[in-house]
C-alpha positions as CSV (number, residue, x, y, z in Angstrom):
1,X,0.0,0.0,0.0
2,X,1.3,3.4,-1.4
3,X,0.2,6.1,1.7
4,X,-0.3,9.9,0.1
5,X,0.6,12.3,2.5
6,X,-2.2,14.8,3.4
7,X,-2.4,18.3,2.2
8,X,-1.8,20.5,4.9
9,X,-4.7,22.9,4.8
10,X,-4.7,26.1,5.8
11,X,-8.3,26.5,7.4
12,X,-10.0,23.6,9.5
13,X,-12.8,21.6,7.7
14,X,-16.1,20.5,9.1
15,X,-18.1,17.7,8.0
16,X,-21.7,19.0,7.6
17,X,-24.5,18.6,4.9
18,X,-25.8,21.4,3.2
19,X,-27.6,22.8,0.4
20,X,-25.5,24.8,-2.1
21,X,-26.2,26.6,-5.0
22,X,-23.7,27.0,-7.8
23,X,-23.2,28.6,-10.9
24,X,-21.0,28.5,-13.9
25,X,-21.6,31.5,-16.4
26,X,-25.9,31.8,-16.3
27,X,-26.2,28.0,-15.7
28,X,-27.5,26.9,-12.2
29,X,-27.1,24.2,-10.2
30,X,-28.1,22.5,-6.5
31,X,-26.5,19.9,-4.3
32,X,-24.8,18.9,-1.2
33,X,-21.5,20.0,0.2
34,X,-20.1,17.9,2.9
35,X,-17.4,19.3,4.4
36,X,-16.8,22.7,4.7
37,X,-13.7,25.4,5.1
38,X,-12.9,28.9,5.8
39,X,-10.4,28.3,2.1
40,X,-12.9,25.9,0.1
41,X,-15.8,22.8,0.2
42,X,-16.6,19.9,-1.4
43,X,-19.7,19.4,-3.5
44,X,-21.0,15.6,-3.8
45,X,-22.4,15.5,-7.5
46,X,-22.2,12.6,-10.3
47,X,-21.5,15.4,-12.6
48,X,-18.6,17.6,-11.5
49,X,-17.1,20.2,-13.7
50,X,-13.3,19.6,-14.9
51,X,-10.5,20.9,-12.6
52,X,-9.9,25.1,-13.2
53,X,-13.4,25.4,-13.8
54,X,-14.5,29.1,-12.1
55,X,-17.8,29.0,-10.3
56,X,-19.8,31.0,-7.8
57,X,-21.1,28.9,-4.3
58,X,-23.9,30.4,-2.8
59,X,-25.1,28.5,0.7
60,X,-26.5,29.5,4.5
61,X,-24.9,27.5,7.3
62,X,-27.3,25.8,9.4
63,X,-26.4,27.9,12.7
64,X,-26.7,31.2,10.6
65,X,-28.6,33.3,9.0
66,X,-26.0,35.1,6.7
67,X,-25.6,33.6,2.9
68,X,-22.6,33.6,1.6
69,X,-21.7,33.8,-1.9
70,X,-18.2,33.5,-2.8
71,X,-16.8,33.0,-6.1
72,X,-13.9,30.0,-6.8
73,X,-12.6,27.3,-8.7
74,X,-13.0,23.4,-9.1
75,X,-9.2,22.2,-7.4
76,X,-10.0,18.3,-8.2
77,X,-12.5,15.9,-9.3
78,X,-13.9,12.5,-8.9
79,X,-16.4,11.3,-11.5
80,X,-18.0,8.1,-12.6
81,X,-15.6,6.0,-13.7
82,X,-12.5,7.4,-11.7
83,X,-11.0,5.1,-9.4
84,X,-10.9,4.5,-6.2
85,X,-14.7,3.9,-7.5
86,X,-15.5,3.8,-3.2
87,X,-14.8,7.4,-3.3
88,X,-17.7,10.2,-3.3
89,X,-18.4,11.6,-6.4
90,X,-18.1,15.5,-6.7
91,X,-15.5,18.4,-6.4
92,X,-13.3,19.7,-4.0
93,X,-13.7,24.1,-4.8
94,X,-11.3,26.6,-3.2
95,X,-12.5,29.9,-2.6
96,X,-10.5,33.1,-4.4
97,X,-10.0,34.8,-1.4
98,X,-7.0,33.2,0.5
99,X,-7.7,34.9,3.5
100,X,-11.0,33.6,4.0
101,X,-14.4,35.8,4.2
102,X,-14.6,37.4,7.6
103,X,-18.3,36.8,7.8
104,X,-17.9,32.4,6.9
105,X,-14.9,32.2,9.2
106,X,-17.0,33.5,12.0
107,X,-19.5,31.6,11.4
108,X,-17.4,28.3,11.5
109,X,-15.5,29.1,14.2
110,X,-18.9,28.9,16.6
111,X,-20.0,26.4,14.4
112,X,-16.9,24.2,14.5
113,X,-17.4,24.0,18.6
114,X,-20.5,21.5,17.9
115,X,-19.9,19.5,14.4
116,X,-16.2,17.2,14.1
117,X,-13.6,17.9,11.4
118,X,-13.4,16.4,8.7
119,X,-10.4,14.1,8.3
């Protein structure tokens, strides 16, 4: 067995499930993210757009009441067909502003005291 060694990342992740919206040029689309970062998130879809793909994520954490909507790009991909074929479909998208959004890293600080992080 070949072991990767992790990313470090530079904000914490939570695992969480929540609705996003997302939207490449006028084309919209929903699903769920499932973990979530001050620097990016991952969106679970069967259909995730190639890596360097820009996008705009719009979403409300379940503890808030503020929606965010940052703009980004798709970092890497798992499809249909990609193997490990255990992995979780979707795309892992890092937000453009490296030092977070003010208002989301609040927000997942107090949020991060009740959910896990994600491994």
């Amino acid at each position: 067995m070949v072991r990767i060694p992790r990313t470090r990342r530079r904000y914490r992740r939570l695992t969480l499930q929540i609705e996003v919206e997302y939207r490449v040029g006028v084309d919209l689309w929903k699903a769920q993210a499932t973990t979530l970062g001050a620097g990016g998130l991952f969106i679970a879809t069967r259909n995730p757009f190639d890596q360097g793909t820009r996008l705009s994520v719009r979403f409300t954490l379940p503890s808030g009441s503020i929606e965010h909507d940052l703009d980004g790009r798709v970092v890497w991909c798992h499809a249909p067909g990609d193997e490990p074929a255990s992995q979780t479909y979707g795309m892992g998208i890092a937000f453009d502003r490296p030092a977070g959004d003010p208002a989301l890293v609040a927000e997942l600080e107090a949020l991060g005291k009740t959910l896990p992080e994600a491994v």
